[in-house]
N, C-alpha and C positions, 0 to 999 in steps of 0.2 A: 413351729411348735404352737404357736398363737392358734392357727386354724385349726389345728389338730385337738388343742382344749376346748376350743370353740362346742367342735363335733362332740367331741365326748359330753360338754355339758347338755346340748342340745340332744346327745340318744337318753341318759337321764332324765331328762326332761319328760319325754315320750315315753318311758317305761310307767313313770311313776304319774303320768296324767292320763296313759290307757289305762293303769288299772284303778287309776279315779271313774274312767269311763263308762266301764265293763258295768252294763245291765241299763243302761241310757240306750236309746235305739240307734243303735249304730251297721244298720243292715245291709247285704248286697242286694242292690235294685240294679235293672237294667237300665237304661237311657230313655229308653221306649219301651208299649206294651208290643208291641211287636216282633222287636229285632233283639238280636244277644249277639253274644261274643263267644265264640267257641273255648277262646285263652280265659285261663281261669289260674293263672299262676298269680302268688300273693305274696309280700312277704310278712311274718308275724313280728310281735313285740313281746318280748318276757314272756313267752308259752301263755300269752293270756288267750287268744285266737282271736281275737283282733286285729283285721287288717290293716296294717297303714300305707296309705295313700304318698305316691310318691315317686315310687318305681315305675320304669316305662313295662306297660300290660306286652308289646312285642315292638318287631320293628316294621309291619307291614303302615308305606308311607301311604298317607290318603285317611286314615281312621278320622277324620276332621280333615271337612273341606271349607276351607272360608273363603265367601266372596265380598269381597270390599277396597278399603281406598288403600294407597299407597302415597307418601304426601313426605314432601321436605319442609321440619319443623326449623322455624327460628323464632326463637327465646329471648323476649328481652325484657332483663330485671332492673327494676332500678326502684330504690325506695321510696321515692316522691316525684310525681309527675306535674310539670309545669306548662300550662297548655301555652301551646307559641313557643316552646322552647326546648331544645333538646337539652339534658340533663346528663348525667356518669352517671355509668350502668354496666352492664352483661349484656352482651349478643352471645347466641349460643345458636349453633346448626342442626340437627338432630334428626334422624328416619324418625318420621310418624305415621300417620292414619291408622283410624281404629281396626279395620282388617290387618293392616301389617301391625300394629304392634300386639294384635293379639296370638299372631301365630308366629314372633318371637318371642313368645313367652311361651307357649305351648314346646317352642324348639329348646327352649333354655330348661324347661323340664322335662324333656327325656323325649319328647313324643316328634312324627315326623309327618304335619299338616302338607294338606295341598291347600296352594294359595291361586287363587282365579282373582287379579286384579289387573292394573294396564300404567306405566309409569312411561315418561320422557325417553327419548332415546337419545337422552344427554348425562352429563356425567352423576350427577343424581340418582337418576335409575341406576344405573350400571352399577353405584354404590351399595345401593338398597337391595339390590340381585345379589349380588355377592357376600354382603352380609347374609341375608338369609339363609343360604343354601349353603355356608360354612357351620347353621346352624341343621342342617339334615332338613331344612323345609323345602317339600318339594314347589319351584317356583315356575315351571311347565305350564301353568294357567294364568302366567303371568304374561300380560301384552306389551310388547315395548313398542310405541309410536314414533316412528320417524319423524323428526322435523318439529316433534312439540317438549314442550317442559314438561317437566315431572310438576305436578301438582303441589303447592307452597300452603302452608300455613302458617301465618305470625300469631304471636301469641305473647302477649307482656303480663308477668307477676310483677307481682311486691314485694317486698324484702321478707317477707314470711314464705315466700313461695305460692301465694293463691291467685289464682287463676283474676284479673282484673277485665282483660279485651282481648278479642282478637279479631283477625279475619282470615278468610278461609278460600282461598282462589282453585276448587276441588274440579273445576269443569273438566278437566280431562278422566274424570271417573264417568259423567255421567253420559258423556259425546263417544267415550269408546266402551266400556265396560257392558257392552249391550247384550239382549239374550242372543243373537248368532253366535258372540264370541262365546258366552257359556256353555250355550248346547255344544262345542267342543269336548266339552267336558261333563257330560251328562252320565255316559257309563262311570266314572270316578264319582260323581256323587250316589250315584245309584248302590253302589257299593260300601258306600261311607258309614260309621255308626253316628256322625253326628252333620248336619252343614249347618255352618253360620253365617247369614247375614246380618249385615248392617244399613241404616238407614241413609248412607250417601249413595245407594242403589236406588236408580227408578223405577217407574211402578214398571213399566218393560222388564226391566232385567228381575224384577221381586217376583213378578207373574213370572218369568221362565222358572225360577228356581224354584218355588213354591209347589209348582203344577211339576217338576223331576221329581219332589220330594215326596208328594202323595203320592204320586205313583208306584214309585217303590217305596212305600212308608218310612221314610228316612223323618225323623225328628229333626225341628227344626227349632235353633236358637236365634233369637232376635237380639239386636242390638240398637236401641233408638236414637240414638249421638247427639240428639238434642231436642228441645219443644220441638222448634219448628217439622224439623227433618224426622220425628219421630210418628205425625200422624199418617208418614206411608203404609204404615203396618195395620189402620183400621182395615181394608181389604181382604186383609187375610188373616184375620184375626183365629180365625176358627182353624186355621192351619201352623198355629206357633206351640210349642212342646214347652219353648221356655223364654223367658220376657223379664231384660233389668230396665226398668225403668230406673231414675230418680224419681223423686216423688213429684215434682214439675211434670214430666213429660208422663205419668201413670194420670194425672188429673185431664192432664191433654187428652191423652189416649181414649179415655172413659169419657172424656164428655165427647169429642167428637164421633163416639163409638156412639151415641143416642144416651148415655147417661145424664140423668135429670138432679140436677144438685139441688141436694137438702137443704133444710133451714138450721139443720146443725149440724156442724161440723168436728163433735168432739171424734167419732172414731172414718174421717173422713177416708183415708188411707185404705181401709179393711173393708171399707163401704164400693170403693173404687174397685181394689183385688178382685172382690167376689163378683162384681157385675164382669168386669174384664174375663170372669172365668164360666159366666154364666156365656159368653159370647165364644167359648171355647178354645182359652186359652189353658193350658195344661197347668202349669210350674211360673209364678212369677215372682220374680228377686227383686222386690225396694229396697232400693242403695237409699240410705242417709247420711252420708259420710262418717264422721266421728260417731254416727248413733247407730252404725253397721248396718245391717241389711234386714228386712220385712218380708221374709221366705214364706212363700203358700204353696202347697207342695200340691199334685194331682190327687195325691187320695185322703186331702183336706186336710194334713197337719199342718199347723201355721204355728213359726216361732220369730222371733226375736233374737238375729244373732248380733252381739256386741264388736265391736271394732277394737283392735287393742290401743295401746296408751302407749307411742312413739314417736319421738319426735317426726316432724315434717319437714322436708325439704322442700319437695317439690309433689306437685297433686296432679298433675298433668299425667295421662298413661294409666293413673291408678285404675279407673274403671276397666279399661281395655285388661288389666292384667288381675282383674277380680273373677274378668269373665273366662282368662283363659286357664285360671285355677278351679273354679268350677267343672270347665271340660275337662282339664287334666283329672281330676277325682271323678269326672261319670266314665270314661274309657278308657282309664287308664290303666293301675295294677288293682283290678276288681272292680265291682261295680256298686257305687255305693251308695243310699240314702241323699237325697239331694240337701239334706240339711247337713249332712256333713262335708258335700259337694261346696259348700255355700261358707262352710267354716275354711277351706283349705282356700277356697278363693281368696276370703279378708285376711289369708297369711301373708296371701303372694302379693296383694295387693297394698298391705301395713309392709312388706319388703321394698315395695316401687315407691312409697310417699317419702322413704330415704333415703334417694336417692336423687340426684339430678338428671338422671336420662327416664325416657317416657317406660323403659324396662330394667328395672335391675337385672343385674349378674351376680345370678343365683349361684353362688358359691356351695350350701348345705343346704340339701332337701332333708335333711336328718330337724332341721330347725323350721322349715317352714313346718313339717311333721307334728313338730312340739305346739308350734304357736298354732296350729289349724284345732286340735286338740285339745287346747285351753278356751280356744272360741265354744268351741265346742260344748267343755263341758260346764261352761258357765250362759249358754244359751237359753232362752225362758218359750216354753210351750205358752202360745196365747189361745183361752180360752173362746169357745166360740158364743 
């Protein structure tokens, strides 16, 4: 009965902040100017004609193809670190990397990714296989390597849950995950309305996928995973649709793109965007954490969307599942305005910081619906 009040409070919710919505630009855009989607089924809210984002658009699997890491998370919390000594705390095991945690999340709202990564062919992988593909993800593009480990990353918070250190032992992404194994799978991305890469891919495997992607104009979303690992993407700059930086990794990006820093830095951010777009990047989303996202949209709208007020568990995954609520709202049931792509993403994502695992278990899409919806309609157009 609890769930079920849950839902009913959460379509409420939705009824009465779409029709707060109604006359805000809330449009169907396609993903790309090139490509569409022939499904056009939607579903409405209170006869407003407002689509809401949520429902899966069909079940053809492949609509999103992600290539990236696959990795066994271990978690360790503990509220005060004593160097030289070990301390009481949390170990926790967990499937992570940002390509697989994005396309459990993409499985956990309704939709049915192909995943092109390469894990251990030890009990790890075999874990992370089987989860996935109980979520409809197809994992056919996934390599299992005889004789090596699935790829580890440790990672210790603090008793708030914030992210303090880690390390990252990903080499078997970069040793196997190479373009021969892709081009496997080139007619599946050729086909695709979206591929995403991430930046634990080398410049081999980013050059195979970039050069499938123009070719058959397939829009391509970038994912930077960190400073360092995020200036593989100056190369093909001119070739990305869509780009989350943090704001770290957008200042990276831009200077080592040839951007020249000013001697003032009051609107540093918007100075960055615009060169990064002058290099011909389409769509790029600055995460700020708690200060939401810094959306500059391809045909120059730029807003300001706020991040909601929820408690925090844990912040690990959050990004991964910002970005797979954004794809869910561009291919999913309609094709929407990347600003409100951008709002259902900080649902899914204010969903994951609640959680202890790198994805929640999205129980009601009727609520992520409500809260993408209130991002939404309290988001500020920045003037140019």
């Amino acid at each position: 009965m609890a769930g079920s009040s849950r839902e009913n409070n959460a379509r409420l919710r939705v009824t009465r902040l779409t029709n707060h919505v109604v006359g805000k630009k809330l449009v169907v855009r396609d993903a790309s100017d090139e490509r569409s989607s022939g499904d056009t089924s939607t579903s409405s809210t209170a006869g407003s004609g407002v689509r809401v984002v949520g429902r899966p658009r069909h079940d053809r699997v492949g609509s999103v193809v992600v290539v990236g890491g696959s990795v066994l998370d271990v978690h360790l919390t503990c509220d005060k670190v004593v160097p030289g000594s070990t301390v009481p705390g949390k170990v926790k095991f967990q499937h992570g990397g940002v390509g697989r945690n994005i396309v459990e999340c993409l499985g956990r709202l309704g939709e049915k990714p192909l995943f092109v990564s390469a894990v251990g062919g030890d009990a790890a992988g075999r874990e992370i296989l089987g989860a996935l593909e109980s979520l409809g993800v197809s994992t056919k593009g996934v390599k299992v390597c005889q004789g090596r480990t699935t790829p580890t990353v440790a990672c210790s918070f603090d008793g708030s849950g914030n992210l303090t250190s880690g390390v990252a032992d990903t080499a078997l992404v970069e040793s196997e995950l190479r373009g021969e194994w892709i081009m496997r799978f080139r007619e599946d991305i050729k086909l695709a309305d979206l591929l995403v890469l991430e930046a634990n891919l080398t410049h081999e495997s980013l050059h195979t996928c970039f050069s499938i992607a123009r070719e058959a104009k397939v829009p391509v979303f970038f994912e930077p995973v960190s400073v360092t690992k995020s200036l593989r993407v100056v190369p093909f700059l001119s070739d990305v649709s869509y780009f989350s930086p943090n704001e770290a990794e957008l200042k990276a990006v831009a200077a080592a793109a040839g951007e020249s820093r000013r001697s003032f830095v009051s609107h540093e951010v918007a100075a960055d965007v615009a060169f990064l777009k002058s290099r011909g990047v389409q769509n790029i989303l600055v995460t700020r954490g708690e200060a939401g996202v810094y959306s500059s949209s391809r045909d120059g709208e730029t807003r300001v969307l706020p991040s909601l007020k929820v408690p925090i568990v844990n912040v690990n995954g959050a990004g991964d599942c910002l970005v797979a609520g954004v794809l869910k709202a561009l291919v999913g049931s309609g094709k929407r305005s990347l600003e409100y792509a951008v709002s259902y993403g900080i649902a899914v994502a204010c969903a994951a910081i609640q959680t202890p695992a790198n994805v929640p278990n999205i129980s009601s899409e009727e609520e992520i619906d409500a809260n993408a919806l209130q991002v939404f309609s309290t988001s500020a157009r920045v003037s140019s």
